[in-house]
Backbone as numpy.savetxt, mean C-alpha at the origin, in Angstrom:
# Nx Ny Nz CAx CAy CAz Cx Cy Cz
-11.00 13.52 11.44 -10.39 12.65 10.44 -9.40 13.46 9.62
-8.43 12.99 9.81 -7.11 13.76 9.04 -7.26 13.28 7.18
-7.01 14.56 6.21 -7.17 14.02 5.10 -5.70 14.11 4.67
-5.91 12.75 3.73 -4.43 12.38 2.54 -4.71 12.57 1.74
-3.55 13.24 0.98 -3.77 12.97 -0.36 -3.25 11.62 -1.34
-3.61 11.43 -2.76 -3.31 10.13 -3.14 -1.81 10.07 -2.93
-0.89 10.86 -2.68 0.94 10.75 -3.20 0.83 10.50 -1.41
0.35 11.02 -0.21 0.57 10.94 1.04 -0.21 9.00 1.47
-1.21 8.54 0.67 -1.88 7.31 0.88 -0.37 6.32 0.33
-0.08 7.03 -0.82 0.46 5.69 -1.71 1.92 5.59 -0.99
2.63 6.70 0.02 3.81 6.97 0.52 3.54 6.18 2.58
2.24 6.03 2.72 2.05 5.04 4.11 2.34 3.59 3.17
1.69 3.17 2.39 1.69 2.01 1.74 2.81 1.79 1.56
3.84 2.42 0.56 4.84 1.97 0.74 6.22 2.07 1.68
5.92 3.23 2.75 7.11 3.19 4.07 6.41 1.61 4.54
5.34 1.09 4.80 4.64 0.21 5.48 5.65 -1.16 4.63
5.13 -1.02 3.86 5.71 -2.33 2.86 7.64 -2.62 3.30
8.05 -1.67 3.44 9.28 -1.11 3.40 10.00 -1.69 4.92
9.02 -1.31 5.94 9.44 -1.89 7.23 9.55 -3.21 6.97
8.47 -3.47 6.34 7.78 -5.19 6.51 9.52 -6.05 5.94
10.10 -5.00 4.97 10.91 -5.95 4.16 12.42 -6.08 5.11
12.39 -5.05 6.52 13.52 -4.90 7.07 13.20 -5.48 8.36
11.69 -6.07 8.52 11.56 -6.69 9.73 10.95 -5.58 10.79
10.81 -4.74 10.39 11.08 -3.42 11.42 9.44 -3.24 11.74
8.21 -3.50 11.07 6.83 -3.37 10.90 5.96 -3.28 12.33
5.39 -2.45 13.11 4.65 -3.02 14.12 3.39 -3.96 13.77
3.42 -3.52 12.64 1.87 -4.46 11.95 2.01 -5.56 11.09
2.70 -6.45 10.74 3.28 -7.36 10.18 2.53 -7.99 9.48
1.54 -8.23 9.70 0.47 -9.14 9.27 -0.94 -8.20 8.86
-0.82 -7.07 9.26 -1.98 -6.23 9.21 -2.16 -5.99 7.74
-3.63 -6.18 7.05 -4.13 -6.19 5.71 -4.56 -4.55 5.76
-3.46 -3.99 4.42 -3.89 -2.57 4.02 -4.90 -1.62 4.49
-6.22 -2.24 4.34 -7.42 -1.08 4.49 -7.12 -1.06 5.99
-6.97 -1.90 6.78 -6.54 -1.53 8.21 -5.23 -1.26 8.51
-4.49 -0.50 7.70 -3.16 0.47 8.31 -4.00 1.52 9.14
-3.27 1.78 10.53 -3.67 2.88 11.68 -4.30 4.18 10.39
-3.21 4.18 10.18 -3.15 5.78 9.16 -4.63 6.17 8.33
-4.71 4.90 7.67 -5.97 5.10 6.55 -7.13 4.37 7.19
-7.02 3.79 8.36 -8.31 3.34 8.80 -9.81 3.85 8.17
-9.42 5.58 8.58 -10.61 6.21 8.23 -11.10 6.42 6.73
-9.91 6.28 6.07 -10.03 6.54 4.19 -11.20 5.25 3.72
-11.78 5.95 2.64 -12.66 5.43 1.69 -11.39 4.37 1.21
-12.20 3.01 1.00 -11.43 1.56 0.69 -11.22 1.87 -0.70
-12.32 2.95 -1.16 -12.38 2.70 -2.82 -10.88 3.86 -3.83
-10.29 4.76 -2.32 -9.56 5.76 -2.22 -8.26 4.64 -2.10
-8.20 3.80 -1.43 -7.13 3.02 -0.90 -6.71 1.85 -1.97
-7.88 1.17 -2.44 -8.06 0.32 -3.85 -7.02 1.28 -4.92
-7.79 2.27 -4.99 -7.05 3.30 -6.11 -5.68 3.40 -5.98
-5.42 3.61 -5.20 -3.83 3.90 -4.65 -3.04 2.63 -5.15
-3.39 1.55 -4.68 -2.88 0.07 -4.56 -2.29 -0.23 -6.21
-3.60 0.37 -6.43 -3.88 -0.20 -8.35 -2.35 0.33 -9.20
-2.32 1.69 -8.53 -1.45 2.55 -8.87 -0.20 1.82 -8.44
0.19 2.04 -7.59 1.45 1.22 -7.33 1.84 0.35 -8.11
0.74 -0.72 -8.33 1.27 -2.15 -9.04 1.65 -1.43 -10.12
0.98 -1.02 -11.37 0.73 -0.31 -12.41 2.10 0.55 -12.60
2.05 1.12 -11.70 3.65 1.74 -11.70 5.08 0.99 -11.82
4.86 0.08 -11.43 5.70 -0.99 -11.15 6.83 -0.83 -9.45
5.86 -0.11 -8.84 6.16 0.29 -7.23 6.57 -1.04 -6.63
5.83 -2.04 -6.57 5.35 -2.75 -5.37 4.70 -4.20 -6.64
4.82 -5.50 -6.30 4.67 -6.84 -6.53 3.49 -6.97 -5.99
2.48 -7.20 -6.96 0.96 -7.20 -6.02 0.24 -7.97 -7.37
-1.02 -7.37 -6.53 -2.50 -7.79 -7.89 -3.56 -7.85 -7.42
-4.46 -8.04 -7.84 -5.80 -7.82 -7.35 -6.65 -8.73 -7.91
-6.97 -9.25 -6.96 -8.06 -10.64 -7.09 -9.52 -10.65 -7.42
-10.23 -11.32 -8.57 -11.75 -10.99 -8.32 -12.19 -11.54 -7.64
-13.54 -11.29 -7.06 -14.18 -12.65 -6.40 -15.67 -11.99 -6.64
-16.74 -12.20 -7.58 -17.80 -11.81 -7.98 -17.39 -10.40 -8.13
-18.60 -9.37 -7.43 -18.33 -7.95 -7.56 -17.40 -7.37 -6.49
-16.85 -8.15 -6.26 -15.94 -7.71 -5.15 -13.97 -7.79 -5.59
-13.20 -6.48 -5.63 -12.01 -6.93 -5.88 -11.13 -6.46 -4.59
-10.03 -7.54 -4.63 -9.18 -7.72 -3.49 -7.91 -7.29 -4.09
-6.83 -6.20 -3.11 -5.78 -5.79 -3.79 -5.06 -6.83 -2.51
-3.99 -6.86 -3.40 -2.65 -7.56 -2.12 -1.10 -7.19 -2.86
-0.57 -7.14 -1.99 1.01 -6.95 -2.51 2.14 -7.74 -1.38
2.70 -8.34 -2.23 3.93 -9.14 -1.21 5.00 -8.21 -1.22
5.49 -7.66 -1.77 6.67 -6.73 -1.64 6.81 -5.30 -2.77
8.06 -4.91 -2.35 8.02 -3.58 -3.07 9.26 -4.30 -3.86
9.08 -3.70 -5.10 9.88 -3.52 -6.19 11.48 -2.59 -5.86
12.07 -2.81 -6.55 14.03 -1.91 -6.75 13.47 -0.86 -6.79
12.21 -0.30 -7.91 11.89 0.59 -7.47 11.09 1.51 -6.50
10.33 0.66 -6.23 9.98 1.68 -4.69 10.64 1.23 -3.71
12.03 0.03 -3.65 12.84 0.52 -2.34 13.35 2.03 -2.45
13.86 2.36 -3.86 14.91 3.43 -4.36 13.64 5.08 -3.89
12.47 4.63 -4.19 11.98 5.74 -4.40 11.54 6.06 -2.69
11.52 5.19 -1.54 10.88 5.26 -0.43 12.36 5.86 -0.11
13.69 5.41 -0.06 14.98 5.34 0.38 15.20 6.79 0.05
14.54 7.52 -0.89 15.37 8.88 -1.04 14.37 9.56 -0.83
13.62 9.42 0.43 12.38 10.44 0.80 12.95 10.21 2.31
């Protein structure tokens, strides 16, 4: 199992997001915790990441309750994480 760090998790998330917005995605439809990349990562490692993004103002998302259970989702990336994915 290959390890990431949080800046290498939150940089799949958003190249991923990034395809999605140019059409380019092999996974189009594929929900976060199952990106190839982080398959193996702790959800609660991947949650974290997500949180961050929104919070940052990366990426158009949110996170849903549903009892003890929370759901992250994001429809797109923000001006700024096109700008910030675009100059990496």
């Amino acid at each position: 199992m290959e390890k990431y760090t949080d800046d290498q998790i939150r940089e799949i998330i958003l190249l991923e997001y990034y395809k999605r917005s140019k059409g380019k995605s092999k996974n189009p439809e594929m929900h976060i915790y199952n990106f190839p990349q982080l398959k193996e990562i702790n959800n609660k490692v991947i949650f974290q990441s997500i949180k961050y993004l929104i919070d940052e103002n990366l990426v158009r998302g949110g996170i849903d309750e549903d009892g003890n259970h929370s759901f992250p989702w994001i429809t797109r990336l923000t001006p700024e994480g096109i700008k910030l994915v675009e100059e990496k």
